[in-house]
C-alpha positions as CSV (number, residue, x, y, z in Angstrom):
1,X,0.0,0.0,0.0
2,X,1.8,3.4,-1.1
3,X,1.3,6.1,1.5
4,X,0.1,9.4,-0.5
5,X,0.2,13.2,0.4
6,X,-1.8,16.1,-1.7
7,X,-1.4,19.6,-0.8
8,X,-1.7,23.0,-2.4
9,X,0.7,25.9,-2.8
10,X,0.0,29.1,-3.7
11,X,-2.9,32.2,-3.3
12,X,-3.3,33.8,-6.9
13,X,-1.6,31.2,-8.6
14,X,-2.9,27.7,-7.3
15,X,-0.8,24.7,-7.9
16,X,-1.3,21.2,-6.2
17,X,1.5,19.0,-5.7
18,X,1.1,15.1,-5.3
19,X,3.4,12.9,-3.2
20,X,3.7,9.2,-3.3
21,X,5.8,6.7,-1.9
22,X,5.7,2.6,-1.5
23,X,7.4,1.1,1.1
24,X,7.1,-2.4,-0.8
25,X,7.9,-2.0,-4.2
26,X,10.1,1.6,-3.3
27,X,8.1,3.6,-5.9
28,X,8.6,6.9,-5.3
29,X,6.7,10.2,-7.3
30,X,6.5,13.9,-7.2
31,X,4.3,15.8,-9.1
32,X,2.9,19.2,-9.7
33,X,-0.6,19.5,-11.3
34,X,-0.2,16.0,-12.8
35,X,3.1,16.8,-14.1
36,X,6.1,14.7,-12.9
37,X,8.2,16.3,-10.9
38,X,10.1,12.6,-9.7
39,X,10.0,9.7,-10.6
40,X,12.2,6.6,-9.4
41,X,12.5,3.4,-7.1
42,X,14.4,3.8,-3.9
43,X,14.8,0.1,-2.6
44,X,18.1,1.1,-1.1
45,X,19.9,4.2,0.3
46,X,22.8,5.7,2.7
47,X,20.9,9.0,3.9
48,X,18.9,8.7,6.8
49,X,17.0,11.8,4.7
50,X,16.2,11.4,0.8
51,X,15.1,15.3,0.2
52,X,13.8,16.8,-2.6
53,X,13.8,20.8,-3.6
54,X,12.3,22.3,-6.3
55,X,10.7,25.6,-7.5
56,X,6.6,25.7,-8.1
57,X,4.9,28.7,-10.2
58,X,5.7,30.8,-12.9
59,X,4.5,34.6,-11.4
60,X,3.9,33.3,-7.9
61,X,7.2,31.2,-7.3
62,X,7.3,29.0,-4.3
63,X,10.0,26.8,-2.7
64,X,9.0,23.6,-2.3
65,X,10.5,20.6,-0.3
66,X,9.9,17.1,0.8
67,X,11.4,15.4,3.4
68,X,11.4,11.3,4.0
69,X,12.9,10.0,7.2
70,X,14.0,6.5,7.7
71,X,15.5,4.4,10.7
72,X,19.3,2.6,10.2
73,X,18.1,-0.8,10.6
74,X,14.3,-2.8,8.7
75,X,13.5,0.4,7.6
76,X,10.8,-1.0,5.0
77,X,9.0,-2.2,8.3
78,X,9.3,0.8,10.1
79,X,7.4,3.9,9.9
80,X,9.1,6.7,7.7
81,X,7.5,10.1,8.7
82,X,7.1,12.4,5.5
83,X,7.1,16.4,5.8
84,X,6.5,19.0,3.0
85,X,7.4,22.7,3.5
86,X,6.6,25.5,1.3
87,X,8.9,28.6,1.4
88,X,10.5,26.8,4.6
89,X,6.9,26.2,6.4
90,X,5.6,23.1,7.4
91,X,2.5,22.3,5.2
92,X,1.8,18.8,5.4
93,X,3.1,15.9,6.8
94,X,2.2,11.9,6.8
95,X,4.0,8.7,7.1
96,X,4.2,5.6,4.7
């Protein structure tokens, strides 16, 4: 079951970005008003924090970024808390 995060950014210029991430399969996707943003398979990794960054708007620019946590050790059976900040707030948060 992929654990899945919607939230909107913007006031004049509305945008909604998706977030979605499987713990099983490591399926991993970004995207901004159905457009891909990211997409990839993370079965693997080093960083305790995979982040991404990118920029959302064309007159109303916003920074975006999404955060996914993990533990050292069975971290595909743990839970991995998700956060997304726009312009550096806290907007919405979940945990796959």
């Amino acid at each position: 079951m992929a654990m899945q995060m919607t939230f909107e950014v913007g006031v004049e210029e509305k945008h909604t970005v998706f977030f979605s991430f499987d713990k099983f399969w490591g399926g991993l996707t970004i995207a901004v008003d159905g457009n891909s943003v990211v997409s990839t398979t993370q079965m693997f990794g080093v960083n305790l924090v995979s982040s991404w960054q990118f920029p959302v708007g064309t007159t109303e620019v916003h920074h975006v970024q999404i955060d996914k946590h993990r533990e050292v050790f069975f971290a595909g059976f743990r839970p991995q808390p998700v956060y997304a900040y726009v312009d550096g707030v806290l907007v919405a948060q979940g945990v796959a």
